[in-house]
C-alpha positions, 0 to 999 in steps of 0.5 A: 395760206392766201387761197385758204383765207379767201376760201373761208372769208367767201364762205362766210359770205355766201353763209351769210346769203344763205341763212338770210335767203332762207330767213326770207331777207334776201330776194329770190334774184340775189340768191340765184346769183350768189348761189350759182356763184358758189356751186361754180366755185366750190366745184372747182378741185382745188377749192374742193381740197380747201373746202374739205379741210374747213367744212367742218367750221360751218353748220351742217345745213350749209354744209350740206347744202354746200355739197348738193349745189357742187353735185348738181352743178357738176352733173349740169356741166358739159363733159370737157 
């Protein structure tokens, strides 16, 4: 129960980052930082099974967006 607060609270946090990324209030440096951030962690399967039983409380943008910076980063990640 721990995990899936602190799943949410981020979250909220890089939701937070992404609308005022896009609304132009948050500088290109930050974004980069705490968009990869997020990627990273979303990517991760244990997160995943998390984000996939509360995706559906976050706007569809950010859900969206959410799930292309996993895909991406998963194809940029070397093959273990």
């Amino acid at each position: 129960r721990r995990f899936l607060f602190m799943v949410i609270s981020c979250a909220r946090h890089w939701e937070r980052a992404y609308h005022k990324a896009r609304g132009g209030t948050l500088d290109a440096t930050s974004w980069s930082g705490i968009h990869h951030e997020l990627a990273d962690v979303f990517s991760y399967p244990g997160t995943q099974a998390y984000w996939q039983r509360i995706h559906f409380m976050f706007p569809p943008d950010f859900v969206s967006f959410v799930e292309k910076a996993v895909r991406e980063i998963k194809r940029a990640r070397p093959a273990t």
